[in-house]
C-alpha positions in Angstrom: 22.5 42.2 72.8 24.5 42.8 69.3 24.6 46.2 68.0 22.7 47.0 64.8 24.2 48.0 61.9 24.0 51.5 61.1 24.8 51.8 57.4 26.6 55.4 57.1 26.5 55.4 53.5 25.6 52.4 51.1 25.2 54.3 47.6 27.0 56.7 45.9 24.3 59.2 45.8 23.4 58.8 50.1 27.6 59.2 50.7 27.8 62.7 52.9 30.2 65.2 51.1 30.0 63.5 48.1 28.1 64.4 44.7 29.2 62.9 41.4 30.3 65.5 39.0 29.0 65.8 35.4 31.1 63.4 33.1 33.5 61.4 33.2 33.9 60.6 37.2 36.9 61.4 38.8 39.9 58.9 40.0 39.1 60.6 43.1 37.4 58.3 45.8 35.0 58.5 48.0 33.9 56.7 51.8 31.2 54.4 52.0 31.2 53.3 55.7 29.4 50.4 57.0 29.9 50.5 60.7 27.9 49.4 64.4 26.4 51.7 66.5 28.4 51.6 70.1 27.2 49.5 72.6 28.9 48.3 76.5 29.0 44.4 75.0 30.5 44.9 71.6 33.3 47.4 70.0 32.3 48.7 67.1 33.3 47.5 64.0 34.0 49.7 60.3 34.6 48.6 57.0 35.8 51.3 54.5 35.1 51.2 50.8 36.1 53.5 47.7 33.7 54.3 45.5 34.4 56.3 42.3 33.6 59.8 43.0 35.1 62.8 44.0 34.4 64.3 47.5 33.5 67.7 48.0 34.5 69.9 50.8 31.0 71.0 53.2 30.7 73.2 55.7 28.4 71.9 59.1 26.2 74.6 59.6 25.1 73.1 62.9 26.3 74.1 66.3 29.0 71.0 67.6 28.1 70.1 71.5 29.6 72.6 73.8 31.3 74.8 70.5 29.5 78.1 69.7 29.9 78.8 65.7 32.6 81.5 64.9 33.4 83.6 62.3 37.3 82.7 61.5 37.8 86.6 60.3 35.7 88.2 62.9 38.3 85.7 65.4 41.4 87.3 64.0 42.5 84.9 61.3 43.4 85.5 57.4 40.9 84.8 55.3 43.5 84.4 52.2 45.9 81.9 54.7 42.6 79.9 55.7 41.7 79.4 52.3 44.9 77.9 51.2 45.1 75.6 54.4 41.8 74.2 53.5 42.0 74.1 50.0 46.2 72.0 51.4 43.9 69.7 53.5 41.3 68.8 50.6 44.1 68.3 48.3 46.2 65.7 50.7 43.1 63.9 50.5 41.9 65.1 54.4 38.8 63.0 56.0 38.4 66.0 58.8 40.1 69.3 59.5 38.3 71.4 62.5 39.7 74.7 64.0 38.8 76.3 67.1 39.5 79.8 67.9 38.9 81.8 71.1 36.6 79.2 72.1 34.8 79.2 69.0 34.7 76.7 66.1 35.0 78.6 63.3 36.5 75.8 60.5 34.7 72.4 60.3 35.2 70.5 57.1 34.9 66.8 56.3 35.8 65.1 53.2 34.2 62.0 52.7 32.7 61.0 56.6 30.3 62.5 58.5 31.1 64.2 61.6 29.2 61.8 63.6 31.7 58.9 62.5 34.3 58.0 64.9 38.4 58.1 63.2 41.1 56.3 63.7 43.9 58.5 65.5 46.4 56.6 64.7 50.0 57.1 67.6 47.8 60.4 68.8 46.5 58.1 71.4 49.7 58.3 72.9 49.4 61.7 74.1 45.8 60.4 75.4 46.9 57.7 77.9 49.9 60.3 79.0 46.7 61.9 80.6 45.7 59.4 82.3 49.3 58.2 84.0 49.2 62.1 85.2 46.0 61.7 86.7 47.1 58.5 88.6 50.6 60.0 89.6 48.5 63.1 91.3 46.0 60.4 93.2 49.0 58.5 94.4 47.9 55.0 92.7 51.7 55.4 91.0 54.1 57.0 93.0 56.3 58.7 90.6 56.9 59.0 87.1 60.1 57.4 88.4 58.3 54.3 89.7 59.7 51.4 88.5 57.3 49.7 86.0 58.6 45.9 87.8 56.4 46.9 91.0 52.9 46.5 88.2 54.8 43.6 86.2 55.7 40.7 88.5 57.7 38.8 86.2 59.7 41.5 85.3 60.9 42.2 88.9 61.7 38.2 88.9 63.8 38.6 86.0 66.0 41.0 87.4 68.5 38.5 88.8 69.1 36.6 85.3 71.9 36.6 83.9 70.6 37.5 80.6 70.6 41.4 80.5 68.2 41.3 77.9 65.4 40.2 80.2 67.1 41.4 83.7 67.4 45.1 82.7 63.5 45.2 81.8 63.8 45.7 86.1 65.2 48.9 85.8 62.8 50.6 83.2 60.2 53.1 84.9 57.3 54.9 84.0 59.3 57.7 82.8 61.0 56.2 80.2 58.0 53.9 78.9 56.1 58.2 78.6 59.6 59.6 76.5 60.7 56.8 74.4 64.2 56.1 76.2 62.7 52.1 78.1 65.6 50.7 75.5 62.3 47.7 74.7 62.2 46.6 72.0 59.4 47.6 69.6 58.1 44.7 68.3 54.4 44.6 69.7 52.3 41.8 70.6 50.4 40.1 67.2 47.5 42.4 66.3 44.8 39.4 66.2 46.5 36.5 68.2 48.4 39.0 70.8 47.8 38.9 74.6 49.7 41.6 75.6 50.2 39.8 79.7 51.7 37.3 77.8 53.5 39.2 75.8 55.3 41.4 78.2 56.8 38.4 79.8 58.3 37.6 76.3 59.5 41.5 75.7 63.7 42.1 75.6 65.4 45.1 76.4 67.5 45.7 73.3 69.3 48.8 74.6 70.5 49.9 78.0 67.0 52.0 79.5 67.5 55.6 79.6 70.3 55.8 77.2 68.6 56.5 73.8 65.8 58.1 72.7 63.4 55.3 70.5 60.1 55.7 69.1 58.4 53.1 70.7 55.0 51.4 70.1 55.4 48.1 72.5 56.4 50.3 75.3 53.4 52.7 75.0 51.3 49.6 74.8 52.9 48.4 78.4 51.2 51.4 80.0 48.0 49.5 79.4 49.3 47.2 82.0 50.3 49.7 85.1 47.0 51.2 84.4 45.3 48.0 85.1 47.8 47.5 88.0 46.6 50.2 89.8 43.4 51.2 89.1 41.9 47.5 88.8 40.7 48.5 85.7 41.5 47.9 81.5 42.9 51.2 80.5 40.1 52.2 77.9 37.7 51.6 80.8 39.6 54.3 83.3 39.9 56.7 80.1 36.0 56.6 79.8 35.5 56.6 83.5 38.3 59.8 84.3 38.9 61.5 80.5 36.3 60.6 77.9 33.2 60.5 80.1 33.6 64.0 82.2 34.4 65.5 78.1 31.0 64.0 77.3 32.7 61.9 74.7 30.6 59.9 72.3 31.4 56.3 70.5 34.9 56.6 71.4 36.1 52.8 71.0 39.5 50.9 71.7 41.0 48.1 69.2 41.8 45.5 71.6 44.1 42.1 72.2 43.1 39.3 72.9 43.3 39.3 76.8 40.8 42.7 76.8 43.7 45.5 76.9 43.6 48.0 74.6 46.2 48.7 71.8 47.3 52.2 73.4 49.8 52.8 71.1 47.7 53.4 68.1 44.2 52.6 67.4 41.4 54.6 69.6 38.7 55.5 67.5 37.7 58.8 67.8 34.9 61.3 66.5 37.0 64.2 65.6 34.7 67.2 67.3 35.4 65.0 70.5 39.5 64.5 70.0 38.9 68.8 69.5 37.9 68.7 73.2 41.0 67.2 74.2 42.6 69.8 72.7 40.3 72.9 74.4 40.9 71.2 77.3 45.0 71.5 77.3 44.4 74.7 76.1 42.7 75.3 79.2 45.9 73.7 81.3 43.7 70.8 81.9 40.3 72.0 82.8 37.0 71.7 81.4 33.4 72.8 82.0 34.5 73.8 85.4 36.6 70.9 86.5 40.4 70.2 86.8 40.4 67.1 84.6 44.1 66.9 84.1 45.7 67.6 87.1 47.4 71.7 87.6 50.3 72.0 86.0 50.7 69.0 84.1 50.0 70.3 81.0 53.9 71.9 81.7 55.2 68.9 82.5 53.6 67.0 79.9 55.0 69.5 77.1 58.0 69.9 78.8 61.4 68.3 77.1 60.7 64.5 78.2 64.5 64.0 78.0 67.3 65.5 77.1 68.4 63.2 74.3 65.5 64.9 71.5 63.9 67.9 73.4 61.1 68.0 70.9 59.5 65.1 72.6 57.6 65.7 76.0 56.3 62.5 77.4 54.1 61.4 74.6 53.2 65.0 73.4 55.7 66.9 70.8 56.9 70.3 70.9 56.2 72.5 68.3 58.8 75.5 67.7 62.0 76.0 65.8 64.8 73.7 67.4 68.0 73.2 65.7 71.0 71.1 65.7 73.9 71.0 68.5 76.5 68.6 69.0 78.1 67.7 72.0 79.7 65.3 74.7 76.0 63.5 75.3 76.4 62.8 71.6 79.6 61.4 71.9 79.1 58.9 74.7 76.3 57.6 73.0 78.7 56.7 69.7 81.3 55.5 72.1 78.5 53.2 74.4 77.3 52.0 70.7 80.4 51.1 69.1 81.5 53.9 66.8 85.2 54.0 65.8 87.7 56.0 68.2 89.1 57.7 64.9 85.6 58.6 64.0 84.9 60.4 67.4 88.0 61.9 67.4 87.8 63.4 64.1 84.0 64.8 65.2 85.2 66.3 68.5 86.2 69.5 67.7 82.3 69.9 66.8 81.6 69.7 70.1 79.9 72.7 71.7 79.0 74.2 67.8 75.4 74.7 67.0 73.8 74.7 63.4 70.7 76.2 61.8 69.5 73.2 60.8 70.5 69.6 59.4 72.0 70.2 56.3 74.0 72.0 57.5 75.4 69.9 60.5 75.9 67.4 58.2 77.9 69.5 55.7 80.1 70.4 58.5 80.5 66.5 60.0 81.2 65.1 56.6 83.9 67.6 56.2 85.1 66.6 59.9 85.4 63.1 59.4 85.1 63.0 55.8 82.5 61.3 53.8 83.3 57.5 53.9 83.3 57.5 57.8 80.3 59.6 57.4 78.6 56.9 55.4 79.6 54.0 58.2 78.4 56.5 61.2 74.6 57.0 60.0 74.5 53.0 59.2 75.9 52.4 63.3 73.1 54.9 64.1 70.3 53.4 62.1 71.3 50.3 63.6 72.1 51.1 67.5 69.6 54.0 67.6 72.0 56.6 68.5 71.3 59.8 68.0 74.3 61.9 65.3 73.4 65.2 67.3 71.7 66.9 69.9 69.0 69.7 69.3 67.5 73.0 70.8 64.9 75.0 70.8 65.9 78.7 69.4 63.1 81.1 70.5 60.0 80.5 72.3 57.6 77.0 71.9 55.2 78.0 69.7 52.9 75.5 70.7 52.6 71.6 71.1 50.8 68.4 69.5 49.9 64.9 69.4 50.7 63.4 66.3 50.2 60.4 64.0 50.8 58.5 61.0 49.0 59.6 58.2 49.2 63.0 59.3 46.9 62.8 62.4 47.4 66.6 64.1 46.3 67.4 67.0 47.9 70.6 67.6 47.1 73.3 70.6 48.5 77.0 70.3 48.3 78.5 73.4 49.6 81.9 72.6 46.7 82.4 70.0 44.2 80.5 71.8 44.0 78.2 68.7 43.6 74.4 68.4 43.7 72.6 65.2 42.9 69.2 64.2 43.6 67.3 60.8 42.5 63.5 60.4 42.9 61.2 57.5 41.4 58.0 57.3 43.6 55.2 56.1 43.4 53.1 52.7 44.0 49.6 52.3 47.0 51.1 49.8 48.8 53.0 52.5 49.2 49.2 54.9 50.5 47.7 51.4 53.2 50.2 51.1 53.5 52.0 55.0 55.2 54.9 53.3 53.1 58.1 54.5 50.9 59.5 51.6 48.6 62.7 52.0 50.2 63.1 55.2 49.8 66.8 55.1 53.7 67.5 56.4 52.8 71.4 56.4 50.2 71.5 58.5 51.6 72.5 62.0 53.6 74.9 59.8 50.6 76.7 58.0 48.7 76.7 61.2 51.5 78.3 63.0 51.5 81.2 60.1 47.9 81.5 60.5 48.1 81.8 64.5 50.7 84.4 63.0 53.4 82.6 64.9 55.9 81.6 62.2 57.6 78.0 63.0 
């Protein structure tokens, strides 16, 4: 049976949060969403339109599923600081922005959407399938983070005997390293209509040795999708709604998909943002909710812990948030020797080694006085190219908290020592796939929520 078409907004005058002002109208835009209702057969489907009008910011008056209302002063929190973070997230052009504190929701604004519309998270779906490789680690269906990911892909573990390293190091690549961006895969993912992503992984190269560099990485994420099926005998979005989404009482949540039925972990989970808030309570909570132990003890640690020690503000698929600056020393230098930066130019930089800075500029002042600025120049283009990382970092104080995070500005970000969980989400135009340079990404945010948790970054 097809899902019927629930028009969210079809005029300008029925689009929620938005009223035309007097005059001339606006350049600013606002949503009309044409969207299905979720059903088991079919995913739903959204179309988003601009219309000329300018979106206003309004408050839900409504209690929000298991969230009593709050008052954000009565809860501790500047009233003058709020005030500028919302009037920050209207201005970088914010579809959502919800903030819970002590258990209490005491900010919910939308711009644009409705509350009951699900948005795209964009990579903070990462940290969402790291929760459910945790969960499978504790049951024993993977045996370690340290598993080999060759024992769920077959033709992987028959490729380890060529002699091309390119596929026979794809052997040695393990769970671990697909969760904190070190597999050395490369990134290209499968094709976002045509793709099957079995097929694909048996086409997938290593382009650098696993475990040696830290890489953002898209197609590996997506290969968890495939030790989830492994094991559980199960499509991934399937075990999330069986083990995360359906004990959180989450509603609509919906997976873009290849071809072959797996979901595209890496990116694009649909989401309603008072639902993607739970997540958040939830890790707060070290992993429990309404009385259960959803995420297994003492993985919210280990998730938020450094998930190498190649760019420490990286867990496995979560970020750290807290002040972390610069060091450099002999990891950094066997990773320009492995990747084929000049002996004179390492030689010049060693007497860095062991020096920490207060942040980039000024390691960089103090390298391109090392080695001068030509040599400089030809180092960041080897390290662009060979992903190697110009300098180590860590953190100086205490975490202050930690997030999941995506383009666009997605924010989900949990502050434990204020009991404080924040949430920013921006819906995508068709302008920002034209140019993929982040617009209205709200850089500031984790740092304005920080100095209104009173925990300066």
């Amino acid at each position: 049976m097809s899902c019927l078409p629930l028009i969210l907004a079809v005029a300008l005058s029925t689009v929620v949060g938005c009223q035309p002002k007097s005059g001339p109208l606006t350049p600013r835009a606002c949503l009309k969403v044409v969207a299905c209702k979720p059903c088991p057969s079919q995913p739903t489907s959204m179309t988003v339109v601009r219309a000329p009008c300018e979106a206003t910011s309004q408050p839900v008056k409504r209690r929000r599923g298991p969230f009593s209302l709050g008052d954000p002063v009565a809860e501790g929190l500047d009233k003058t600081k709020l005030e500028a973070l919302i009037a920050e997230a209207e201005a970088q052009q914010s579809s959502a922005l919800l903030i819970l504190k002590n258990g209490k929701l005491v900010v919910e604004r939308y711009w644009g959407v409705d509350w009951r519309e699900p948005l795209v998270t964009m990579s903070v779906s990462k940290s969402i399938i790291a929760l459910a490789i945790a969960q499978l680690v504790v049951r024993g269906k993977i045996k370690s983070l340290d598993q080999k990911v060759s024992d769920f892909i077959g033709a992987w573990r028959k490729g380890a005997s060529v002699k091309n390293p390119a596929i026979a190091q794809r052997a040695q690549i393990t769970v671990r390293q697909l969760l904190n961006h070190t597999s050395g895969l490369s990134g290209r993912r499968a094709h976002k209509k045509r793709g099957r992503l079995e097929r694909h992984a048996l086409r997938t190269r290593v382009v650098t040795t696993p475990g040696t560099r830290f890489r953002y990485n898209n197609n590996a994420v997506d290969m968890l999708a495939l030790v989830v099926k492994a094991v559980s005998d199960r499509f991934a979005d399937d075990y999330l709604q069986r083990h995360l989404f359906g004990p959180l009482d989450v509603s609509g949540a919906y997976w873009m998909k290849y071809r072959d039925g797996h979901p595209r972990l890496a990116g694009e989970l649909l989401i309603r943002p008072i639902d993607l808030l739970k997540i958040g309570k939830m890790m707060l909570d070290g992993g429990r909710w309404g009385g259960r132990q959803i995420v297994p003890r003492g993985w919210v640690g280990k998730l938020t812990a450094p998930g190498q020690q190649i760019f420490v503000p990286c867990g496995l698929l979560w970020w750290r948030d807290g002040r972390f600056r610069p060091r450099f020393d002999e990891v950094v230098l066997a990773g320009w020797r492995a990747g084929g930066v000049e002996a004179a130019t390492i030689a010049a930089a060693r007497p860095l080694v062991g020096k920490r800075y207060r942040d980039r500029n000024a390691f960089f002042a103090a390298l391109g006085k090392a080695i001068g600025k030509a040599a400089l120049k030809a180092l960041r283009q080897v390290a662009k190219r060979a992903s190697l990382p110009l300098y180590s970092m860590e953190l100086s104080g205490k975490l202050k908290g930690f997030s999941a995070r995506g383009w666009l500005g997605q924010h989900l970000l949990v502050v434990p020592r204020a009991k404080l969980v924040a949430l920013r989400m921006r819906l995508p135009e068709k302008a920002d796939y034209r140019r993929w340079k982040a617009r209205n990404d709200f850089p500031t945010f984790r740092q304005r929520v920080l100095e209104l948790a009173g925990l300066q970054r």
